[in-house]
C-alpha positions as CSV (number, residue, x, y, z in Angstrom):
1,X,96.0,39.3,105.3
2,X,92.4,40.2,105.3
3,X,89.9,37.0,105.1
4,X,89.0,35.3,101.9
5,X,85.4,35.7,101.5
6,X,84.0,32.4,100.1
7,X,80.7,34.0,98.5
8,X,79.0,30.3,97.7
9,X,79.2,29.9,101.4
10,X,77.9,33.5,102.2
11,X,74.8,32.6,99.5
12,X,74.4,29.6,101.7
13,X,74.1,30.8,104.9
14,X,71.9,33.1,103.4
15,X,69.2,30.7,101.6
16,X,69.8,28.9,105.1
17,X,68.3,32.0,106.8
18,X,65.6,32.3,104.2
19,X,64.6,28.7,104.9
20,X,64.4,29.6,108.7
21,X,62.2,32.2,108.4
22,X,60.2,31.2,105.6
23,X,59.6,27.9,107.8
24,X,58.1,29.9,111.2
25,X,56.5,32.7,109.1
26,X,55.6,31.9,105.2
27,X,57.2,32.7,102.1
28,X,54.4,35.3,101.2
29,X,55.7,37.5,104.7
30,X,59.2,37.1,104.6
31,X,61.2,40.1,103.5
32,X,65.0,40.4,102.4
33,X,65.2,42.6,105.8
34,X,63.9,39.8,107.9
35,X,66.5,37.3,105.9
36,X,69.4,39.5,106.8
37,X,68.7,39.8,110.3
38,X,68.5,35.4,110.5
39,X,71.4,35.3,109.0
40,X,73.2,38.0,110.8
41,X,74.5,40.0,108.0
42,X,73.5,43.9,106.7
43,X,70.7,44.2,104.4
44,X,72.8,46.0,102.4
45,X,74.7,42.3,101.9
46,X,71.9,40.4,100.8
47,X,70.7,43.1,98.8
48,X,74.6,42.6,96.8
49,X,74.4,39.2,96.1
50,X,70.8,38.8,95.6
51,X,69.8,42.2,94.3
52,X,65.8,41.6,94.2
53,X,63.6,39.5,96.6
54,X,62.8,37.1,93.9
55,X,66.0,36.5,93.1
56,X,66.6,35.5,96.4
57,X,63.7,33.6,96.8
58,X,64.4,31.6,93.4
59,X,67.9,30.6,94.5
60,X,66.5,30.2,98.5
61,X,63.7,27.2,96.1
62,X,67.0,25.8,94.7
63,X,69.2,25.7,97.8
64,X,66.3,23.5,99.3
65,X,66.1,21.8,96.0
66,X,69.5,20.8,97.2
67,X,69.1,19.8,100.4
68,X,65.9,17.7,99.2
69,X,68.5,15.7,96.9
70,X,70.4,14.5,100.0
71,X,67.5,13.8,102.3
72,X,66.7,10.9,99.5
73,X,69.8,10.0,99.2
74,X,70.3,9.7,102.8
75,X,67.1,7.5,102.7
76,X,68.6,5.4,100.2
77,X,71.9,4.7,101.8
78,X,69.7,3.3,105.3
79,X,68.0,1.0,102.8
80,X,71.6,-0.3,102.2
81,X,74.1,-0.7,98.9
82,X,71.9,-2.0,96.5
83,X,68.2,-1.0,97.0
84,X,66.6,-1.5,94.1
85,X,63.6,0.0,92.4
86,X,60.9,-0.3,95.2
87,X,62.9,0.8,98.0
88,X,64.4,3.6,95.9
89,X,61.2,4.7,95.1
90,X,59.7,4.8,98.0
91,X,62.8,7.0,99.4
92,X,62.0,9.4,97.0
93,X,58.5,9.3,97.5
94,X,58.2,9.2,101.4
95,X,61.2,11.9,101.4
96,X,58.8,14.5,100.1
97,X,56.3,13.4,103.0
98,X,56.3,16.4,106.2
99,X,56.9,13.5,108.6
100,X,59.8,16.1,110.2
101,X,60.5,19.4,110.4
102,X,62.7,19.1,107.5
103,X,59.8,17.7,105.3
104,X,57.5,20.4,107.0
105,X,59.8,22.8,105.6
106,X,60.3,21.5,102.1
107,X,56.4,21.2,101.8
108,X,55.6,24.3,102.9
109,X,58.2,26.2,101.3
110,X,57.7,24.4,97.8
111,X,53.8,24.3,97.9
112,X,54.2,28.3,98.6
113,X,56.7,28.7,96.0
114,X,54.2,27.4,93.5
115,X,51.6,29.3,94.7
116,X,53.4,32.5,94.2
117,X,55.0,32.1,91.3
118,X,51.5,31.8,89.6
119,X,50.2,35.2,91.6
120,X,53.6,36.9,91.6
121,X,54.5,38.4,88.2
122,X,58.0,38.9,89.1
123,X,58.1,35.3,90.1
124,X,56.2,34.2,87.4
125,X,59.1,35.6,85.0
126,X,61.6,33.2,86.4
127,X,61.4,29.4,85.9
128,X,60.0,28.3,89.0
129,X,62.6,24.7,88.8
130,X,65.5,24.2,86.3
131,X,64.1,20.8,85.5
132,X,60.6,20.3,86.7
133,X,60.0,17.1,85.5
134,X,62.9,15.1,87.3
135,X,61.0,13.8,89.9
136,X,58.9,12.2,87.4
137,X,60.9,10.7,85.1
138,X,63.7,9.7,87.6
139,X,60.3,7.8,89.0
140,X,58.6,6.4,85.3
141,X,62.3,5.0,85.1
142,X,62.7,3.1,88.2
143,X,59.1,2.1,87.3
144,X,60.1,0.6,83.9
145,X,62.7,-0.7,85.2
146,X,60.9,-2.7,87.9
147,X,58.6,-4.0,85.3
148,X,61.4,-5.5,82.7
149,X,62.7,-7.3,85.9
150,X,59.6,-8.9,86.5
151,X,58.9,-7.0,89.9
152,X,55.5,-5.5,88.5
153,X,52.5,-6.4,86.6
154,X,53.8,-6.5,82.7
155,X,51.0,-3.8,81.5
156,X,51.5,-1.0,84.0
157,X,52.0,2.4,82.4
158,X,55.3,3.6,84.2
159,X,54.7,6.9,83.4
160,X,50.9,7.3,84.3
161,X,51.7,5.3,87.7
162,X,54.5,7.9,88.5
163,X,52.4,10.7,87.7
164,X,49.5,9.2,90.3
165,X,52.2,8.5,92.8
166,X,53.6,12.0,93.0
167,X,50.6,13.7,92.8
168,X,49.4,11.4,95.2
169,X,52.3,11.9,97.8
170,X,52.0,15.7,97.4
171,X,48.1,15.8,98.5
172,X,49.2,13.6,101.4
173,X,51.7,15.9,102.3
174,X,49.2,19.0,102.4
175,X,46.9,16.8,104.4
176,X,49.4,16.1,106.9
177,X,50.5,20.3,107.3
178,X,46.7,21.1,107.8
179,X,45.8,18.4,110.0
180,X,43.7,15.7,108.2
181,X,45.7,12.7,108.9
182,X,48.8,11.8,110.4
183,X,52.3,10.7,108.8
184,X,51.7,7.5,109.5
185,X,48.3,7.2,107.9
186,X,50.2,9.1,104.8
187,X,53.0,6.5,104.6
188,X,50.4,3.8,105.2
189,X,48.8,5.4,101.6
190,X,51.8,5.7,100.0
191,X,53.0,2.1,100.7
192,X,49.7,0.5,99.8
193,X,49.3,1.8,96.4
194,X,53.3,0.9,96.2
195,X,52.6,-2.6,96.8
196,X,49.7,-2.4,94.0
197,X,51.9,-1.8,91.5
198,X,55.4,-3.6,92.7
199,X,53.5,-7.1,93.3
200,X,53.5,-8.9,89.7
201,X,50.5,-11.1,89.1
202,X,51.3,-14.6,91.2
203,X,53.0,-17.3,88.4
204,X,50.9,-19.4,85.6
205,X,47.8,-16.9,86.9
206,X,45.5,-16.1,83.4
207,X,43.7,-12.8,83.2
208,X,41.1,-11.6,85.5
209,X,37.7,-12.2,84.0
210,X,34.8,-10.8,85.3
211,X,31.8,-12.6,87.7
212,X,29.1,-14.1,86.2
């Protein structure tokens, strides 16, 4: 009997390829010629189940999407079974850092994505993510959530201190791809301004009043 062909897997080791090249190259030079030739497979094959370059490169931004998912949750299961707020935070946070080549890639890749999808009017058609606020309010939440347990300052705005940490966290990131600092100097940024917000004013302590 002739093999089964198990086409999510074919898409995957497709959007695998994509990632590949996209990573050494740049999303802007990649072609679906230069996909099919990483992944070993016609052009004529990528061209079936993709049909259109953007189509590709839309499902190529959710396959990574994907594998961003379990890089966090693979940060949250070395921080043990029951991390709480802070430390799940910071896994999301620091997992979005290019301190490897599999953050390089995400970075790159995502930053690029953005970039062309405002340029591109093909790309522009297409939602550029199915949910694009997640990241944010899977962050406001573990933020509120910190602060009804006590673990913050009672005033902080969860949602304005998620908004400043992820923009934050994806400036660092750009400054690490181009040179300006190091990861560590990132993740040193990233963790001070998460012990700002995650270290509750110290017991009985009044309001800060100005000097003089």
């Amino acid at each position: 009997m002739p093999k089964r062909v198990d086409h999510e897997e074919r898409r995957g080791q497709i959007a695998e390829a994509l990632v590949r090249v996209a990573g050494r190259r740049g999303l802007h030079a990649v072609g679906m010629r230069d996909v099919a030739a990483e992944a070993g497979v016609s052009l004529r094959l990528v061209q079936y189940y993709f049909e259109t370059k953007e189509k590709l490169l839309l499902y190529g931004l959710q396959h990574l999407t994907d594998r961003f998912t379990a890089r966090v949750g693979a940060r949250l299961a070395a921080a043990g079974p029951a991390p709480g707020p802070r430390a799940t935070a910071e896994a999301l946070l620091l997992a979005s850092l290019p301190t490897d080549e599999e953050g390089r890639t995400f970075h790159l890749l995502y930053t690029s994505y953005a970039i062309l999808s405002v340029t591109d009017e093909a790309l522009a058609a297409q939602p550029f993510i199915d949910n694009p606020d997640a990241a944010e309010d899977a962050l406001a939440g573990l933020l509120a959530q910190a602060r009804e347990a006590g673990l913050t300052g009672p005033d902080i705005d969860a949602r304005t201190e998620a908004i400043g940490l992820l923009a934050m966290a994806g400036t660092l990131g750009t400054s690490i791809l181009v040179g300006q600092r190091g990861p560590d100097s990132a993740v040193a940024v990233l963790r001070h301004h998460l012990d700002r917000i995650f270290t509750p004013p110290p017991a009985g302590a009044g309001p800060l009043r100005p000097a003089g």
